[in-house]
Backbone bond lengths (Angstrom), bond angles and torsions (degrees), N, CA, C in turn:
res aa  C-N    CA-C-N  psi(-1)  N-CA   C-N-CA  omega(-1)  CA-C   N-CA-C  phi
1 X - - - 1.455 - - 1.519 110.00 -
2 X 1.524 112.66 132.98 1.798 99.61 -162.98 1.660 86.75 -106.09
3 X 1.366 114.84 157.81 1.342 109.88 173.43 1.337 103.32 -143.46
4 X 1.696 88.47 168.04 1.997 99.43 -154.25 1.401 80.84 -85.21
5 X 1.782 113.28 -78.86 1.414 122.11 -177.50 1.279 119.20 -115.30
6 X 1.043 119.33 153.91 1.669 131.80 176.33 1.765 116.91 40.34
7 X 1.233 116.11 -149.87 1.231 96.64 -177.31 1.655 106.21 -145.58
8 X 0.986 115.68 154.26 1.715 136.15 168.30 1.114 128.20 -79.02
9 X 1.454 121.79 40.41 1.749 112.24 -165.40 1.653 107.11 -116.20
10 X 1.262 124.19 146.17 1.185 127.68 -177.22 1.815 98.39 -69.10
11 X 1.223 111.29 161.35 1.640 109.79 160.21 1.210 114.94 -160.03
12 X 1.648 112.77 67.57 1.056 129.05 -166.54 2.015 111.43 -76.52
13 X 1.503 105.56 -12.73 1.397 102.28 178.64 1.565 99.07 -93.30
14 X 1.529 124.80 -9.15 1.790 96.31 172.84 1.925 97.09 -118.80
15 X 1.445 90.23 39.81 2.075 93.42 164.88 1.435 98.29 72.34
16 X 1.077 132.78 22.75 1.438 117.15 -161.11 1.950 87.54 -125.82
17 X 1.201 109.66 126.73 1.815 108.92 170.21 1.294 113.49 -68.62
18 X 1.605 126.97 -50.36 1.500 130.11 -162.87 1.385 94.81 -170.34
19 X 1.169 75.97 149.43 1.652 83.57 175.84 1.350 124.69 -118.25
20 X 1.361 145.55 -20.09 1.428 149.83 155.10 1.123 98.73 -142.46
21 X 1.430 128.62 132.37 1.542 118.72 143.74 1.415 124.02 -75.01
22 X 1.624 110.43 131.02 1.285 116.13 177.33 1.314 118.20 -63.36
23 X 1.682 137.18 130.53 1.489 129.12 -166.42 1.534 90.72 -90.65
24 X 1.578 124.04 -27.91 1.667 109.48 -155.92 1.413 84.92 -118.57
25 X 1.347 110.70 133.16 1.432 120.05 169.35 1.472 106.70 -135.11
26 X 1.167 147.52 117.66 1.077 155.08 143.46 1.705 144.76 -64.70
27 X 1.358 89.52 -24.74 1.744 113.67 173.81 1.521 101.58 48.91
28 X 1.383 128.21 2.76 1.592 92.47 -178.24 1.455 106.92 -118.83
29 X 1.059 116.33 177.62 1.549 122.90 -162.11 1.163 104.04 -103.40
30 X 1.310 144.99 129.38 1.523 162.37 -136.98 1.729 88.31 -108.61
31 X 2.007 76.53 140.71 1.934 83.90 162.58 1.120 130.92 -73.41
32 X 1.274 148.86 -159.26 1.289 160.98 160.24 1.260 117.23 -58.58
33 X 1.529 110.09 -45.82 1.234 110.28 -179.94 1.456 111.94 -76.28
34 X 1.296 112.58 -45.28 1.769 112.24 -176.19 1.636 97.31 -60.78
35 X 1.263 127.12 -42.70 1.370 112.84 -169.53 1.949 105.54 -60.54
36 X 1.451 112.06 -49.28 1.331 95.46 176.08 1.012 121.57 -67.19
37 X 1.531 133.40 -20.92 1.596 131.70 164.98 1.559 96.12 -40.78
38 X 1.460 117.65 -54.89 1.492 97.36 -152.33 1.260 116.51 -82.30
39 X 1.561 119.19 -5.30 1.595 127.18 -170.78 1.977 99.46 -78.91
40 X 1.439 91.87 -34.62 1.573 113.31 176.20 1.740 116.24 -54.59
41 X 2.031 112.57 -14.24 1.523 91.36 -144.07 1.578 93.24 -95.24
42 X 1.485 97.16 172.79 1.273 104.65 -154.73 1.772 84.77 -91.60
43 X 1.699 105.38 171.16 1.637 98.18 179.29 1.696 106.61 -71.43
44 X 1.233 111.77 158.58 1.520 114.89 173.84 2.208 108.35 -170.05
45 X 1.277 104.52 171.36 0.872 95.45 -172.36 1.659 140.82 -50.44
46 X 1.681 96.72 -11.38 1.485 114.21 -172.89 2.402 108.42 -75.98
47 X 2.151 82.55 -42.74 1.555 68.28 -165.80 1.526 89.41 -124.96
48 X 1.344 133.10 50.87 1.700 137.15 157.53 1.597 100.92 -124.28
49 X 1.628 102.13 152.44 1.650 108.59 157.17 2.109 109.71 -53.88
50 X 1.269 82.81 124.73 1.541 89.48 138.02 1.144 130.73 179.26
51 X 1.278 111.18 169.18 1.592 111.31 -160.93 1.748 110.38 85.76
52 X 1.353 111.96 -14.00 1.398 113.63 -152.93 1.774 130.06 98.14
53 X 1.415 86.98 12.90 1.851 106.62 -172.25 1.839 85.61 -94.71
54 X 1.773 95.38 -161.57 0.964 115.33 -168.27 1.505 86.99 -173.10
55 X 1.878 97.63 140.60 1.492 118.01 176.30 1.812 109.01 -69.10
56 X 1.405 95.91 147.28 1.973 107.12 164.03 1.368 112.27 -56.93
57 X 0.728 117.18 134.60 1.725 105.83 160.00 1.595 126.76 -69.04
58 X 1.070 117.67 144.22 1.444 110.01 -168.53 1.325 140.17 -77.21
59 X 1.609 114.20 -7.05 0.716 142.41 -127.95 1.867 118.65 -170.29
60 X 1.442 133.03 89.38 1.459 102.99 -179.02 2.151 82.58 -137.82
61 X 1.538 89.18 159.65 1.258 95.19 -170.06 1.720 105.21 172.59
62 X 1.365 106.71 172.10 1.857 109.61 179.43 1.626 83.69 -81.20
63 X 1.673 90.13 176.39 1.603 87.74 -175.19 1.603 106.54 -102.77
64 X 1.562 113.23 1.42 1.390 98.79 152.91 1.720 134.87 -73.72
65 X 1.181 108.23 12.36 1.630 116.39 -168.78 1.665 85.52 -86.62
66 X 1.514 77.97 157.44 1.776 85.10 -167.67 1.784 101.10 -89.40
67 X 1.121 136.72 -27.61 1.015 123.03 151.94 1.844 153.97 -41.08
68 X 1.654 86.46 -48.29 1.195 98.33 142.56 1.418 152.44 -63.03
69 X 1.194 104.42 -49.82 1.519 128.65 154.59 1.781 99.67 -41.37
70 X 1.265 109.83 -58.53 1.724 89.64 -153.42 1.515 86.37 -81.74
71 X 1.689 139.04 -15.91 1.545 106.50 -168.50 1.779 96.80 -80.57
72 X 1.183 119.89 -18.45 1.850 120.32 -172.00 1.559 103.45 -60.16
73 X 1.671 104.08 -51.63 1.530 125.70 175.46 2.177 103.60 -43.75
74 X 1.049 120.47 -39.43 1.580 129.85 -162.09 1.826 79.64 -90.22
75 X 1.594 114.04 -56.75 1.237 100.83 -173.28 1.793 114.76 -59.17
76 X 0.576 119.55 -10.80 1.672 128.38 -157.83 1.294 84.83 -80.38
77 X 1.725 120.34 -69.27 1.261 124.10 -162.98 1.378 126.58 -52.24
78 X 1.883 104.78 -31.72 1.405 106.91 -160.12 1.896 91.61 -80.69
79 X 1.466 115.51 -21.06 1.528 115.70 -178.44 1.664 107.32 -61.11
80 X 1.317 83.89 -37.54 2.107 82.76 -158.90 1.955 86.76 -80.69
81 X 1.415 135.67 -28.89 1.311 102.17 159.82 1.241 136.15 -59.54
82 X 1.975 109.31 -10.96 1.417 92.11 -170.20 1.463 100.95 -113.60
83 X 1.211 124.97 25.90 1.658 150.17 148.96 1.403 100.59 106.27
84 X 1.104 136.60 9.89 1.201 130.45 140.20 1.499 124.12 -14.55
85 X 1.563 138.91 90.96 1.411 133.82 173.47 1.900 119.06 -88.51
86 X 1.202 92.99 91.21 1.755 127.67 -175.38 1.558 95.50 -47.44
87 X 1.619 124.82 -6.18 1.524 102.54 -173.04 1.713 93.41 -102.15
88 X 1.096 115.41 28.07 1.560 106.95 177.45 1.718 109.42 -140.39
89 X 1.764 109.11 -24.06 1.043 119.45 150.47 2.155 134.87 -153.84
90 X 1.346 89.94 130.40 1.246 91.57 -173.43 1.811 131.14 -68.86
91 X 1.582 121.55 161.93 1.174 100.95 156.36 1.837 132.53 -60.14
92 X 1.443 99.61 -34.82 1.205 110.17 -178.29 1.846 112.85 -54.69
93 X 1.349 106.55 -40.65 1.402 107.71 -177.18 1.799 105.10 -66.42
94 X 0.963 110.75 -17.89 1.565 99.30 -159.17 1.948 105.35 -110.05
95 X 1.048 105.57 0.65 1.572 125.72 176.04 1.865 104.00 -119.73
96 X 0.729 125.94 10.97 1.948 134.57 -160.38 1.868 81.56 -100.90
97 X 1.563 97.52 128.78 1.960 101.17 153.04 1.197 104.29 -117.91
98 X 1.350 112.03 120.24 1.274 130.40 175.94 1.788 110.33 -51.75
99 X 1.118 105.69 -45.25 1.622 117.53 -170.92 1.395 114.13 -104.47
100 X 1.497 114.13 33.28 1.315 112.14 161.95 1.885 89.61 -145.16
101 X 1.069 105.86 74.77 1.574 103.49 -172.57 0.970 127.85 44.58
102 X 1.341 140.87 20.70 1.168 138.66 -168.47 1.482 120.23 61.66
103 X 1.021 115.24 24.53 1.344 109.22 -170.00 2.023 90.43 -92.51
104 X 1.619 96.85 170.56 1.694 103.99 -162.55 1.923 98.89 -115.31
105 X 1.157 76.58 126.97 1.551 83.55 172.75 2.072 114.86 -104.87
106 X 1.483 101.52 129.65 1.578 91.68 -178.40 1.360 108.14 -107.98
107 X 1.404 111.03 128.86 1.443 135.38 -170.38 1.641 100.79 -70.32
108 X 1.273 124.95 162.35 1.519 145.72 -178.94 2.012 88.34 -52.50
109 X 1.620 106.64 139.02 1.580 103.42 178.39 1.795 107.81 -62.29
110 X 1.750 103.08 -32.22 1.322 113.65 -176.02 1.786 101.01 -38.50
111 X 1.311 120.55 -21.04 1.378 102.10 -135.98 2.052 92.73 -110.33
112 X 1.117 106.39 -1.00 1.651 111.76 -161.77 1.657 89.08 -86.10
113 X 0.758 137.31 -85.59 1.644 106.56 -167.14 1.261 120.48 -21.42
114 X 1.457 131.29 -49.34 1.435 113.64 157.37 1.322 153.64 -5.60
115 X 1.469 98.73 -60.68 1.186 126.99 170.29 1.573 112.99 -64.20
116 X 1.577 107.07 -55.96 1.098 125.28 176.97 1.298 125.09 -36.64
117 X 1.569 110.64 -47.53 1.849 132.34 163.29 1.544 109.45 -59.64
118 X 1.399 127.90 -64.45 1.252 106.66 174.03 1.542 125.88 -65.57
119 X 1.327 111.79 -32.07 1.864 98.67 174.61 1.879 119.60 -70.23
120 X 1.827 92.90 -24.13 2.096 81.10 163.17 1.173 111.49 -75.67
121 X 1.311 128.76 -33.83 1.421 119.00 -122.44 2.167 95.23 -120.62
122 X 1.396 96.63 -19.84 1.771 115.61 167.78 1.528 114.77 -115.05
123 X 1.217 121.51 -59.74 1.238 104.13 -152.98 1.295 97.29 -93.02
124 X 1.056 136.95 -67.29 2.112 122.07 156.83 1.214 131.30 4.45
125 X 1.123 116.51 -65.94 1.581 124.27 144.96 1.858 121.39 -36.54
126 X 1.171 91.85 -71.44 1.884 88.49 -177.93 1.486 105.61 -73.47
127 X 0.995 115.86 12.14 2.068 116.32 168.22 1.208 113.32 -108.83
128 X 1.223 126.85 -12.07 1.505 139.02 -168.07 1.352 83.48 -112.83
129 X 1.450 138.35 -62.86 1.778 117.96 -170.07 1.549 100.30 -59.37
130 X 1.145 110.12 -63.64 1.281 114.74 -169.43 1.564 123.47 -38.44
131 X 1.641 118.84 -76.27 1.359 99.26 147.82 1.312 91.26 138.49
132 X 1.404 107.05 -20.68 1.518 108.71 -164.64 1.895 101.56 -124.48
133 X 1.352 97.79 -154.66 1.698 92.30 -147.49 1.830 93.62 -102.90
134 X 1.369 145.77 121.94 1.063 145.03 174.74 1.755 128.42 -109.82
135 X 1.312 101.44 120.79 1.777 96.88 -179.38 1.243 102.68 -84.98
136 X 1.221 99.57 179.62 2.118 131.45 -166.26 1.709 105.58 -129.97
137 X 1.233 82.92 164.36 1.556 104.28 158.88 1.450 99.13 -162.11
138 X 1.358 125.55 114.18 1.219 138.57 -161.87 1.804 94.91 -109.22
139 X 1.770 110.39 -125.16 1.710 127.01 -141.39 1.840 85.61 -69.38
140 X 1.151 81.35 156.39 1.642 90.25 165.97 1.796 104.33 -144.34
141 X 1.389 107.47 114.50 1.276 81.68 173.74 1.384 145.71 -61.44
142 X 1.458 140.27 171.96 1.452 105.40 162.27 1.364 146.76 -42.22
143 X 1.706 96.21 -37.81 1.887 96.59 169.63 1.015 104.06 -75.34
144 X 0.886 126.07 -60.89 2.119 140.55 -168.95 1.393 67.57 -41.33
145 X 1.220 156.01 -153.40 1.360 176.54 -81.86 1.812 94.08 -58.29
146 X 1.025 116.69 -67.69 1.571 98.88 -165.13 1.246 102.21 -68.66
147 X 1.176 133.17 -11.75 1.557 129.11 -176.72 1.765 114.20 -82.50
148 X 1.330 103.25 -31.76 1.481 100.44 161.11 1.766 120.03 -101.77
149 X 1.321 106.64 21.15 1.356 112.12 166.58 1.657 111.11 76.50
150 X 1.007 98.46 48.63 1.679 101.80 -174.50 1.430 114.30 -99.42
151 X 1.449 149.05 147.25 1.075 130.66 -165.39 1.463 114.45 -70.34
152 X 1.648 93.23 156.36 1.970 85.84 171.60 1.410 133.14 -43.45
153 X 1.042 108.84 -56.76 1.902 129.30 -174.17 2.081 93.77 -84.20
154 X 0.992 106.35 43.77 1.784 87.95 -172.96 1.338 105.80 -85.94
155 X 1.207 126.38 161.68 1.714 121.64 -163.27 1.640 101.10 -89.19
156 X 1.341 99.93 -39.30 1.367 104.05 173.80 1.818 126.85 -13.68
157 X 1.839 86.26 -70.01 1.769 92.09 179.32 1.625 108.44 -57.75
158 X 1.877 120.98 -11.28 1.539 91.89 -168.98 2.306 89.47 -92.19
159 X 0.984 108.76 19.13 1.379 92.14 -173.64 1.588 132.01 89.40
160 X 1.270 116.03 -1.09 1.416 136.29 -164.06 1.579 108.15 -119.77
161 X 1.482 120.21 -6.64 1.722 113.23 -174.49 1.878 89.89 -110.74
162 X 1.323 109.66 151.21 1.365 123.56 132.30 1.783 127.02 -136.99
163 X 1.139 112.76 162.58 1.297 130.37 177.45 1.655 115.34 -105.89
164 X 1.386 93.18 104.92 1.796 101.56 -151.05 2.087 85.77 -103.50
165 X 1.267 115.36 127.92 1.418 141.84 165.62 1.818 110.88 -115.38
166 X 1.227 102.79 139.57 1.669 109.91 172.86 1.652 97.11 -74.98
167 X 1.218 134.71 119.76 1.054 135.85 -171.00 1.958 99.74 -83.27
168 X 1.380 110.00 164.97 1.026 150.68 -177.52 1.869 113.48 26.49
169 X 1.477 109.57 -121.74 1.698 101.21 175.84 1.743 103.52 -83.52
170 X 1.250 108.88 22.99 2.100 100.22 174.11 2.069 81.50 -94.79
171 X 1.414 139.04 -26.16 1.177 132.20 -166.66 1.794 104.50 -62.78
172 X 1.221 116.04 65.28 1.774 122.05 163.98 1.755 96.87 -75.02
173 X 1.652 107.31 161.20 1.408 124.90 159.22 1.636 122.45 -47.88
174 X 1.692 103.89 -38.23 1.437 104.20 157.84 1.199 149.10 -103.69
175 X 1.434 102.88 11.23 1.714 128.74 163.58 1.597 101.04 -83.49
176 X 1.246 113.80 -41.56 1.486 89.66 170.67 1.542 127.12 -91.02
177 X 1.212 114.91 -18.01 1.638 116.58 157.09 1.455 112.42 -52.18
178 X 1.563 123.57 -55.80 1.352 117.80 158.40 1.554 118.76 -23.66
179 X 1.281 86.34 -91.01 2.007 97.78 -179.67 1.901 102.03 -18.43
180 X 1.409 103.85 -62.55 1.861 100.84 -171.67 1.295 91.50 -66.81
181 X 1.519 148.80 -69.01 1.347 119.02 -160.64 1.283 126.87 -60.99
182 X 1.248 132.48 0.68 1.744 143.62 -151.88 1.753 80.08 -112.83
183 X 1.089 118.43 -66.63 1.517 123.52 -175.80 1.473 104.95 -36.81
184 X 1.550 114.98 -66.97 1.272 120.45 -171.42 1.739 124.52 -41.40
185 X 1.440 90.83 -43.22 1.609 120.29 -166.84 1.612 81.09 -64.74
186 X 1.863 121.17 -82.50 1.107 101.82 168.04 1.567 149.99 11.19
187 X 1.535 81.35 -73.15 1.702 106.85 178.66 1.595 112.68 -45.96
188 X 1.848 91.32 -46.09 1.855 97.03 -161.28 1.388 89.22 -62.07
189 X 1.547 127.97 -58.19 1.405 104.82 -131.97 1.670 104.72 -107.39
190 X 1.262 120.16 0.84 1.166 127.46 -175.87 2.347 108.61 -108.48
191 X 1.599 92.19 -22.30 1.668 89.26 -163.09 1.083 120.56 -41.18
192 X 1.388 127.09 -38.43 1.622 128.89 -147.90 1.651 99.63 -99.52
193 X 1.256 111.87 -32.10 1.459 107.16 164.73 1.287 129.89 -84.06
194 X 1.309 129.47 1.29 1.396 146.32 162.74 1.641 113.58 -106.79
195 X 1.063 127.03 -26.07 1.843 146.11 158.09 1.623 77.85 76.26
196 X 1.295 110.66 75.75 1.502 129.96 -176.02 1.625 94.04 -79.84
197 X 1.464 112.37 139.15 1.402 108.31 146.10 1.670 102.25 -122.25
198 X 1.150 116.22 157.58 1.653 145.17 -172.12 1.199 125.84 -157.03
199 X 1.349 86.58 95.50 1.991 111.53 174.81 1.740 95.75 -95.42
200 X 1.713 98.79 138.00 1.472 109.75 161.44 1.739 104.57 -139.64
201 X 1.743 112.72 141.74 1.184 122.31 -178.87 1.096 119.75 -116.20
202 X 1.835 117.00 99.24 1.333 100.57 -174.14 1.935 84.59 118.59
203 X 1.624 104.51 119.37 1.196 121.34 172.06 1.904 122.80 -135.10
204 X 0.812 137.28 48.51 2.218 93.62 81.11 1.469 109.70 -133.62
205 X 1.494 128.96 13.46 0.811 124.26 151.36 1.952 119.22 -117.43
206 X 0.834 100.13 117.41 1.847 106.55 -170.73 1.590 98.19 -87.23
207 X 1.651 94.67 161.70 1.639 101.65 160.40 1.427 134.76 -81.26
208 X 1.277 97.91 -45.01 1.587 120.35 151.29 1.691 118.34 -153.92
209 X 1.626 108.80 -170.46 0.868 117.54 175.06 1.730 144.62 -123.17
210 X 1.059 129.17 87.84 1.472 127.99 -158.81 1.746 109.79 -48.01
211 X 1.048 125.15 154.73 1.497 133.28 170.69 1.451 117.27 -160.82
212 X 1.402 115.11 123.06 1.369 109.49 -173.67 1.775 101.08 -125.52
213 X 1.269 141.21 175.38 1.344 162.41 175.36 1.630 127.72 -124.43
214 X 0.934 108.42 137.30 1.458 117.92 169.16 1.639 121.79 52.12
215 X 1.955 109.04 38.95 0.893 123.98 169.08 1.900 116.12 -127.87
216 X 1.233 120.76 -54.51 1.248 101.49 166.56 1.444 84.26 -176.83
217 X 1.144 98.92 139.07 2.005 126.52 163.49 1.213 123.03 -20.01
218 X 1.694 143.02 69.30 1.597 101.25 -163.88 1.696 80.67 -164.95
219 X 1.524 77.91 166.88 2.146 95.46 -176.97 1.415 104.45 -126.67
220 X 1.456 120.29 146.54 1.313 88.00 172.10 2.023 86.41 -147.30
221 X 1.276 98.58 177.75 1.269 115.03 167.97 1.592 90.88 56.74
222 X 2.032 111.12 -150.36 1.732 90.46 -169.02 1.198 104.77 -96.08
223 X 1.733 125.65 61.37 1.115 108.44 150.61 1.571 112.22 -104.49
224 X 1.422 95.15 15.33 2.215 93.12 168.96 1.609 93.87 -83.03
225 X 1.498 115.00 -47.71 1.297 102.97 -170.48 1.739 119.56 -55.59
226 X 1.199 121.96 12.54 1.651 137.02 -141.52 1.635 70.10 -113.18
227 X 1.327 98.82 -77.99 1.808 128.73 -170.98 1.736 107.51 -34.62
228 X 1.245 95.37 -60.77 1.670 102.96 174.27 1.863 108.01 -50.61
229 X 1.095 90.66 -66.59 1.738 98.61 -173.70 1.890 107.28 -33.61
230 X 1.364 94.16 -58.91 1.658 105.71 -176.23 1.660 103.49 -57.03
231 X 1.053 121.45 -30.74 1.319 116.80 176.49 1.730 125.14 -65.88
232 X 1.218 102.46 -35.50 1.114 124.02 -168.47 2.222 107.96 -78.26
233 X 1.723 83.39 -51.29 1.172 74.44 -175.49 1.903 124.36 -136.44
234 X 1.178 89.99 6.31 1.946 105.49 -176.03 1.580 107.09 -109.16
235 X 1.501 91.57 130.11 1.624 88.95 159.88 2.095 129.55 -46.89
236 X 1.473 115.85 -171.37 0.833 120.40 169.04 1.957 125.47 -67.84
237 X 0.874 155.47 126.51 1.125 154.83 121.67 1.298 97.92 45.60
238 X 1.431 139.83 102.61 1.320 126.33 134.86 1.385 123.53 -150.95
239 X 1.330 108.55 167.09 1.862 101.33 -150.45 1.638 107.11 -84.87
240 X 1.382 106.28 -163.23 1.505 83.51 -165.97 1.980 109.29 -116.43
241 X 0.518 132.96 -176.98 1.365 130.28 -144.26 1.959 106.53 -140.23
């Protein structure tokens, strides 16, 4: 489903009926060529921040719609050029809203390298130390975001944050203390050259862990206390062997 502005989705599991109605609906699924036009477009006011905004997504739908499907398929590719390995994580997982049925929303093309930098350069790393299998919560659009109460400025809507959890029965008290100390370690020796941010909820055992890229350096809530700890007493960041 291509959309002009904002989005049309019920969200009856966080109390919310709808959240924008879309004015431009088109329903049909774009050719080949328009889809690479748009992987092609340059940033501009429709699909970059500005002002302090954030672009629509272009795109929201189940991921059997053939539209969707083929822009995830374009997204897939531009990941695995930028070494992204898709057999540990998908586009679908990292564009998926949990609280609007799962249905997938696709962010501005401007915005997929983004993503691309934090899943090589963060979550690759903490899946390879770690060892075991980890879920996401990646883009949020702008509505999707105020509708589940997400902050204004959240990195999420620009495509660059996720919220990394040890998924399923690997989620022990010390698989997720892991996850925050591996992050932290991370944090120390990689932050300032990645302009890492690192949120952790929940001290000394958290639920998960937020991580965003290529916005600015910073810890907040108890993932300083994460930061401190590693300082005090853990080596640097390294994966596991």
């Amino acid at each position: 489903m291509r959309l002009g502005v904002g989005l049309g989705l019920g969200l009856a599991s966080v109390g919310i009926v709808a959240l924008v109605a879309a004015p431009s609906l088109t329903g049909q699924p774009r050719s080949a060529k328009e889809r690479g036009s748009a992987k092609r477009r340059e940033p501009g006011p429709a699909n970059e921040p500005s002002g302090g905004g954030f672009g629509a997504p272009i795109a929201v739908g189940a991921v059997s719609d053939p539209e969707v499907a083929g822009l995830l398929a374009e997204m897939g590719e531009l990941f695995e050029a930028e070494g992204v390995d898709l057999s540990v994580i998908t586009p679908a997982e990292v564009t998926q809203m949990p609280k609007a049925g799962g249905a997938i929303a696709i962010p501005p093309p401007a915005y997929w390298p983004r993503m691309a930098l934090t899943l090589r350069e963060v979550f690759m790393p903490l899946r390879e130390a770690m060892g075991v299998p980890l879920a996401v919560r990646g883009y949020r659009p702008p509505d999707y975001n105020r509708a589940v109460g997400g902050a204004p400025k959240s990195r999420h809507q620009a495509f660059e944050a996720l919220d990394i959890r040890v998924a399923g029965s690997h989620s022990t008290a010390g698989r997720r203390r892991e996850l925050a100390e591996r992050t932290a370690a991370l944090y120390r020796e990689r932050g300032g050259a990645l302009k890492l941010g690192f949120g952790a909820y929940g001290y000394p055992i958290p639920g998960n862990v937020h991580v965003d890229t290529g916005h600015q350096r910073r810890a907040w809530r108890d993932a300083s206390r994460f930061v401190s700890h590693q300082r005090a007493v853990s080596p640097p960041f390294t994966r596991a062997t």
